[in-house]
N, C-alpha and C positions, 0 to 999 in steps of 0.2 A: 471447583477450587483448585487452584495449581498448588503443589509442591515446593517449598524454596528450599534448596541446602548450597551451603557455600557462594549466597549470592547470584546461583545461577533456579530461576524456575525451569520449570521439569517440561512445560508446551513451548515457551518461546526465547528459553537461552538468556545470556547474562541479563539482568537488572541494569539499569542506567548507572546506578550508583557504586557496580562492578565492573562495568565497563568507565569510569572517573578514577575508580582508584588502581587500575590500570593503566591508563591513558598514558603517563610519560615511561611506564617499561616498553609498553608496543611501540610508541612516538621513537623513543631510544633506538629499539632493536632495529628498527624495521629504515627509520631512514638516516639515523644517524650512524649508525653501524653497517649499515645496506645489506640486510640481512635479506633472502626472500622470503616472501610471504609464509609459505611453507614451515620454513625455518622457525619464524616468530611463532606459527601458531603450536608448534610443535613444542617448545622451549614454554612457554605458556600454559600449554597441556599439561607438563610437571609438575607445574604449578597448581594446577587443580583450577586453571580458567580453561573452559570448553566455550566454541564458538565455531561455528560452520564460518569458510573462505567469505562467503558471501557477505556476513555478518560483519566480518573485519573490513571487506571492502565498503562496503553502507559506511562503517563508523567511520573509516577513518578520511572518509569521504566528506563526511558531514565535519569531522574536525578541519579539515582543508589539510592531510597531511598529505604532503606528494614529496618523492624519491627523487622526481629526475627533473631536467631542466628543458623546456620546450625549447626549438633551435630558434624562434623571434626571441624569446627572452634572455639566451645567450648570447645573441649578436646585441643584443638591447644590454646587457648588462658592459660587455666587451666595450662597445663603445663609450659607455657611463666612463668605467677606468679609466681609458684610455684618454678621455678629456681632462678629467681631473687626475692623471701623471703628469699629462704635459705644462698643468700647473701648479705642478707640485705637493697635491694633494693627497693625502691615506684616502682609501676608500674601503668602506665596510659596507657591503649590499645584504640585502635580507629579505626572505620572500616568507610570507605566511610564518611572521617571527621567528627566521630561522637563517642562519649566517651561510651564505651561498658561497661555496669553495670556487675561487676564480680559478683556480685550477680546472676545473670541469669544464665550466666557459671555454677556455681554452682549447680543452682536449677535446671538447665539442663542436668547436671552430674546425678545428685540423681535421676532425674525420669527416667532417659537410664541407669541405673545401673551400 
């Protein structure tokens, strides 16, 4: 029989349901703030959530959270804009529900040439 305190069992780390009422501080830190992983789990730790690297990358894996933009989906996004300025259109992109900074597009264009 395991141990629970604080949500977290004593063999195999957070419960499901500690890892949900988590979910939008890590979502938060990690890639809305662009914290590193490190950082999160440390900041978290205070908090009295424990969780091996490994763990955070499983979840947040399985949640579809990702930090960075692949360079097809920047050239892919760049060009979206780019049609719809030339017709005068606002554009708001969003990958895995989440409002992708053309800025990065950008900055991501200019350092792959």
């Amino acid at each position: 029989m395991q141990q629970q305190l604080f949500g977290i069992t004593q063999r195999s780390g957070p419960t499901k349901d500690s890892w949900e009422f988590h979910r939008p501080q890590i979502t938060r830190l990690y890639r809305d703030e662009h914290l590193k992983l490190k950082e999160v789990m440390a900041i978290m730790k205070q908090e009295g959530f424990i969780a091996t690297e490994r763990m955070y990358k499983d979840r947040m894996k399985k949640w579809g959270v990702v930090k960075y933009i692949k360079e097809h989906e920047a050239i892919a996004i760049l060009r979206i804009k780019s049609e719809r300025d030339a017709v005068g259109k606002d554009t708001l992109i969003k990958k895995h529900n989440h409002t992708v900074e053309i800025e990065r597009c950008v900055r991501h264009a200019r350092r792959k040439g």
